[in-house]
C-alpha positions as a printed Julia matrix, in Angstrom:
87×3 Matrix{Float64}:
  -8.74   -2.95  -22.0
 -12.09   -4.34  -21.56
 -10.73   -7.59  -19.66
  -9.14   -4.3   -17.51
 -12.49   -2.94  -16.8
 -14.04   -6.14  -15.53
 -11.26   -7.21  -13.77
  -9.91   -4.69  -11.67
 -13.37   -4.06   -9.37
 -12.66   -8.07   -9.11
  -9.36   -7.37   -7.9
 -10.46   -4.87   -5.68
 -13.21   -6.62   -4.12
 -10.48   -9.15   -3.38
  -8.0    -6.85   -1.47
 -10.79   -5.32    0.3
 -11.5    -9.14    2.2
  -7.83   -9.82    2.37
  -7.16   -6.11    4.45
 -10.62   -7.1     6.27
  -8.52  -10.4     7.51
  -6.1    -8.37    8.56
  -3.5    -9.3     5.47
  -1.39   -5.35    4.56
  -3.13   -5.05    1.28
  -2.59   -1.29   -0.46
  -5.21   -0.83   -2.85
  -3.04    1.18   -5.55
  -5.34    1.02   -8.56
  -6.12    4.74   -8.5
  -2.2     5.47   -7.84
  -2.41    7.19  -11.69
  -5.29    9.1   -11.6
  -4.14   12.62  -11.03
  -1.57   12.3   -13.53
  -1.35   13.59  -16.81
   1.72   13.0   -18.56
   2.12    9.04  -19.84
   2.9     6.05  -17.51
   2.83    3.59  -20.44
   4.85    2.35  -22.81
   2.27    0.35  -23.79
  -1.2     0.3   -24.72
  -1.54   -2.42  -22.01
   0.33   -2.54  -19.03
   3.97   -2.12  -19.25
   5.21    1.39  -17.55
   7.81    3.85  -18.95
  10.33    5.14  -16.28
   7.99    7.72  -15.01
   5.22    5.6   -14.17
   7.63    3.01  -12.66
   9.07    5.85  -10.15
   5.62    6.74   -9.05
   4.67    3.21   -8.14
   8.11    2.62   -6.36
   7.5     5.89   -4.66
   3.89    5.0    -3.62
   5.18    0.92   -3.28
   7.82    2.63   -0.61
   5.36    5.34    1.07
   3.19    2.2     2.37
   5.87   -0.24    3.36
   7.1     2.62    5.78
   3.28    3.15    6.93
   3.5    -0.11    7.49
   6.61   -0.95    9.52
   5.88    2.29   11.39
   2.21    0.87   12.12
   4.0    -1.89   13.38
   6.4    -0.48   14.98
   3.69    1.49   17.31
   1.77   -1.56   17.9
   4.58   -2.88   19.46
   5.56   -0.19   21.42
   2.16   -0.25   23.08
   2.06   -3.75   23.62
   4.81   -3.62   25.39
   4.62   -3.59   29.59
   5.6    -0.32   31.17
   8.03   -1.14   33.75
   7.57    0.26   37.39
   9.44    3.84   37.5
   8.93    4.3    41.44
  12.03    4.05   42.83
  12.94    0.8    44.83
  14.21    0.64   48.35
């Protein structure tokens, strides 16, 4: 637990300059904090179903931000093409 508490604001630090290059970094290590019922199998690490479905579901939730994100981006980059009519 202790190599926990000194590594994680490492790890954060670390996403923080790879979103800041522009790299889709989800910082998800506050993704348990409201919840009260175990996570853990473990007293390390390893997740029980529970905690496993609310990673997915947060894992999912930013791959769709993401792709939608995208997907905008795109759509504004694109060129509007000239509605008045021709002839």
């Amino acid at each position: 637990a202790v190599g926990v508490r000194h590594g994680y604001p490492w790890l954060v630090r670390g996403g923080a300059a790879l979103a800041a290059q522009g790299v889709r970094f989800h910082d998800l290590t506050g993704v348990f904090a409201e919840v009260t019922e175990s996570v853990y199998d473990d007293t390390c690490c390893h997740m029980n179903p529970f905690g496993n479905a609310i990673l997915a579901r947060t894992i999912a939730d930013a791959i769709v931000t993401d792709l939608d994100a995208e997907a905008q981006a795109r759509s504004a980059a694109k060129p509007v093409a000239d509605s008045a009519p021709s002839g």
